[in-house]
C-alpha positions in Angstrom: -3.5 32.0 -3.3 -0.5 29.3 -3.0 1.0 31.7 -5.7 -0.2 35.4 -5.8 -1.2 37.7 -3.2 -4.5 37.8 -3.4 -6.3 40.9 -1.6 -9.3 38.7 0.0 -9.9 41.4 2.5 -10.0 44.1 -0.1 -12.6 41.8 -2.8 -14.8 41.0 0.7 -15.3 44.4 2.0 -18.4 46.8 1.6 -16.2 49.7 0.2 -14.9 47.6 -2.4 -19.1 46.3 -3.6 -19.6 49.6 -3.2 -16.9 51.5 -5.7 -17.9 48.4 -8.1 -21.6 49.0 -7.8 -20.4 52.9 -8.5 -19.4 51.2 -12.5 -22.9 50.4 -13.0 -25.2 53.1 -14.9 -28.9 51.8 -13.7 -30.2 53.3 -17.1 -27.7 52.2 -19.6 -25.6 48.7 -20.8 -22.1 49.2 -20.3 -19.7 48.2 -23.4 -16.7 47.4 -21.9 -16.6 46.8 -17.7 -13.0 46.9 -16.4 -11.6 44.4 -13.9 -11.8 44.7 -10.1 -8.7 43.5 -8.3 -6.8 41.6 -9.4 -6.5 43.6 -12.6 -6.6 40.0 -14.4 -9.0 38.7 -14.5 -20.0 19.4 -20.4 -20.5 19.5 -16.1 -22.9 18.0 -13.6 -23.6 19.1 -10.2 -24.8 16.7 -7.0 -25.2 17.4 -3.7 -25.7 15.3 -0.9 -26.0 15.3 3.0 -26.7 12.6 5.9 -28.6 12.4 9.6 -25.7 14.0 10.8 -26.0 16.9 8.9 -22.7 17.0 6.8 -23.5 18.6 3.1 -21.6 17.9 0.2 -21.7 20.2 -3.1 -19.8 19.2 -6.1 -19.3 20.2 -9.5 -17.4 17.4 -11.9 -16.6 18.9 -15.1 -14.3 16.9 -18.3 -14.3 20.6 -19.4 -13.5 20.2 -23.1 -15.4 17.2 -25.2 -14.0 14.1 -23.3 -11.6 16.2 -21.6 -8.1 15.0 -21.3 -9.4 11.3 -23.3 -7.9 9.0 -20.4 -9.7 6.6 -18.1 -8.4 5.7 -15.2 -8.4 1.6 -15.3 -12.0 0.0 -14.0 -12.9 3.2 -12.4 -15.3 4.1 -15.6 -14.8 7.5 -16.0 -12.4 10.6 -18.5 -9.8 12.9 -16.2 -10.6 16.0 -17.0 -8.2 18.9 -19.1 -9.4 21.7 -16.8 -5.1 22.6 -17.7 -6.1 24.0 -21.0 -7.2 27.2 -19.3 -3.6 27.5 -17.9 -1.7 31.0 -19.7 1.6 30.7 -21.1 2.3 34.5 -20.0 4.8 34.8 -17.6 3.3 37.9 -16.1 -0.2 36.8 -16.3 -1.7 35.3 -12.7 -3.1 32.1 -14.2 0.7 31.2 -15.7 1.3 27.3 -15.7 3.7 26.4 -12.7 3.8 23.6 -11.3 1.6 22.2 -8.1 -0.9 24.8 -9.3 -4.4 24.7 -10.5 -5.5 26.3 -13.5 -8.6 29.5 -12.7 -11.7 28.4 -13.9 -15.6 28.0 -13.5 -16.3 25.5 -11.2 -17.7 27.0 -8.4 -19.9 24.3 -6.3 -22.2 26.9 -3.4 -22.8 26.6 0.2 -24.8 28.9 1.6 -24.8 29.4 5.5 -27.1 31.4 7.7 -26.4 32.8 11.5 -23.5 31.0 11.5 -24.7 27.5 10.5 -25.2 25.0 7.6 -28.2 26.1 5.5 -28.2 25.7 2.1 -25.5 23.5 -0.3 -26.6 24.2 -4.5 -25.0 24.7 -7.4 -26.2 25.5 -11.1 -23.6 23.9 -13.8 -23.0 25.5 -17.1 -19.7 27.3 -17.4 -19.7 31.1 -17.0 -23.6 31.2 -16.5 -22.4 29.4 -13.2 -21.5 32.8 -11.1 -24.6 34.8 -13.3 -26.9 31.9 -11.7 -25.8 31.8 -8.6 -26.1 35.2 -7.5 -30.0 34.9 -9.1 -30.0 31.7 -7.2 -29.3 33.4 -3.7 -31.6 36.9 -5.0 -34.5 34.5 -5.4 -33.6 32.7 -2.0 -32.8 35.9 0.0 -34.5 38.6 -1.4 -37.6 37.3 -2.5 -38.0 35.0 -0.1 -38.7 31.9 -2.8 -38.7 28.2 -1.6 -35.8 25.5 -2.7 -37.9 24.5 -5.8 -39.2 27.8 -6.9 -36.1 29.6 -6.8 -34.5 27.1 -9.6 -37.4 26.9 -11.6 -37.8 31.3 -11.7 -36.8 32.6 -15.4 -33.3 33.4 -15.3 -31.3 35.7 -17.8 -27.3 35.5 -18.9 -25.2 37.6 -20.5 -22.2 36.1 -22.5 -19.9 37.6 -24.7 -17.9 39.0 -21.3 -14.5 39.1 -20.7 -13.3 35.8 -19.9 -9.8 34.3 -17.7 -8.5 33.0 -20.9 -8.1 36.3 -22.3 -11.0 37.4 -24.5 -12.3 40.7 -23.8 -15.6 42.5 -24.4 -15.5 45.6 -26.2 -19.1 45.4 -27.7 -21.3 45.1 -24.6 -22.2 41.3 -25.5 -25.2 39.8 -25.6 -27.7 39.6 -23.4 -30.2 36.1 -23.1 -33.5 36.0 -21.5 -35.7 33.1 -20.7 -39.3 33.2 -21.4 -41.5 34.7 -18.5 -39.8 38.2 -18.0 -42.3 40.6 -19.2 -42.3 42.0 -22.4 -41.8 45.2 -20.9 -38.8 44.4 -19.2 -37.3 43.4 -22.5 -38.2 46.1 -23.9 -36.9 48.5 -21.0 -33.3 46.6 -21.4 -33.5 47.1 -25.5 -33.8 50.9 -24.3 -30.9 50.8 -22.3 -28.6 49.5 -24.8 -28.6 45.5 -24.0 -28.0 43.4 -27.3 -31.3 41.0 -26.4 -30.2 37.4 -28.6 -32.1 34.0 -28.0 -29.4 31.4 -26.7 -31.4 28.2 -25.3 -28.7 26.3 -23.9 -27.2 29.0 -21.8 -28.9 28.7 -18.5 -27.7 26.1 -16.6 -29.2 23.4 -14.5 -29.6 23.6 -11.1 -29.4 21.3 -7.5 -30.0 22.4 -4.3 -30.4 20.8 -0.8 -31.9 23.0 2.4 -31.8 22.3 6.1 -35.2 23.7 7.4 -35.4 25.4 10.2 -37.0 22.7 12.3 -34.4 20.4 10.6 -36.3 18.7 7.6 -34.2 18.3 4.9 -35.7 19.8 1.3 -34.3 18.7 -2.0 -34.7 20.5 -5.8 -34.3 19.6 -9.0 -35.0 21.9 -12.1 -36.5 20.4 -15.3 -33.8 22.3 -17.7 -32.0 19.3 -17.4 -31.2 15.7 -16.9 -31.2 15.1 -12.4 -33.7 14.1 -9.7 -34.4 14.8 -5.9 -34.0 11.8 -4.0 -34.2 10.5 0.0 -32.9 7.8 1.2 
């Protein structure tokens, strides 16, 4: 935002979700999905919060094997090379400048509710990271799941999608489910055109903390990967 005008009103609003939700055919898989606006388009997760009630989410990611291969002295841990993802297009919006950060997938959550802290998650794993969010919040919001359960729910991601570093899907991509959707469901999504292709590493891991309402804290941690809930 330091360096483009970004339309935040415009990507917020209800008429916008609404003339994107207009792309979708219900009873067919799209090939190729334009971009919105703009028309450009190895990670652990940990939150944390304290008797005061301040919540911390955080992704860390090196990003590429050991990232950028530098440790900082005693400290015990690699920099990351999240600059890879940087274009060398001069027109493009994620253009190497300096003093600015390169667009990519870390995208730590907070969710709030009437206005106040409620619940601070994440689920790591590159580009499933905005797919498993928004099944994240479904399963929290819409059906109404507890902390634990709405980690722990089958989840599905599609890859193969057009990405920030410039690859683009012209072939639908592929579509990977995890086991407990109903073979009927599969088979409805076959029907509609989705490409359905095992891929077990593909679906993240997932942290959560949530203030109850009569201010309990609750903590998750799903068994897809390495991590614990812990008090202290």
């Amino acid at each position: 935002p330091a360096f483009n005008e970004i339309p935040v009103a415009t990507l917020i609003s209800k008429a916008y979700g609404e003339q994107l939700r207009g792309r979708i055919d219900p009873e067919r898989a799209a090939m190729v999905v334009p971009s919105g606006l703009p028309d450009h388009g190895d990670t652990i997760y940990l939150t944390t919060t304290d008797e005061a009630g301040n919540m911390v989410s955080l992704i860390q990611s090196n990003y590429r094997g050991h990232g950028s291969g530098v440790t900082p002295p005693a400290l015990g841990f690699c920099l990351q090379n999240r600059g890879e993802s940087f274009s060398l297009d001069p027109t493009h919006y994620n253009v190497y400048a300096p003093g600015k950060r390169p667009f990519h997938t870390i995208i730590p959550a907070f969710i709030t509710r009437d206005g106040q802290p409620w619940v601070s998650f994440g689920v790591m794993g590159g580009s499933t990271q905005p797919q498993a969010h928004v099944q994240i919040v479904m399963n929290l919001v819409d059906f109404g799941m507890h902390l634990q359960e709405a980690g722990d729910a089958p989840r599905m991601v599609h890859t193969g999608s057009t990405q920030p570093t410039g690859e683009r899907m012209e072939d639908g991509g592929q579509l990977h489910l995890e086991s407990g959707f109903p073979d009927a469901t599969l088979e409805r999504l076959r029907e509609m055109g989705h490409r359905i292709e095992p891929n077990p590493g593909v679906f993240g891991g997932y942290q959560a903390i949530m203030r109850a309402d009569n201010g309990i804290w609750i903590a998750a941690s799903e068994s897809r990967k390495d991590g614990h809930a812990a008090g202290y």
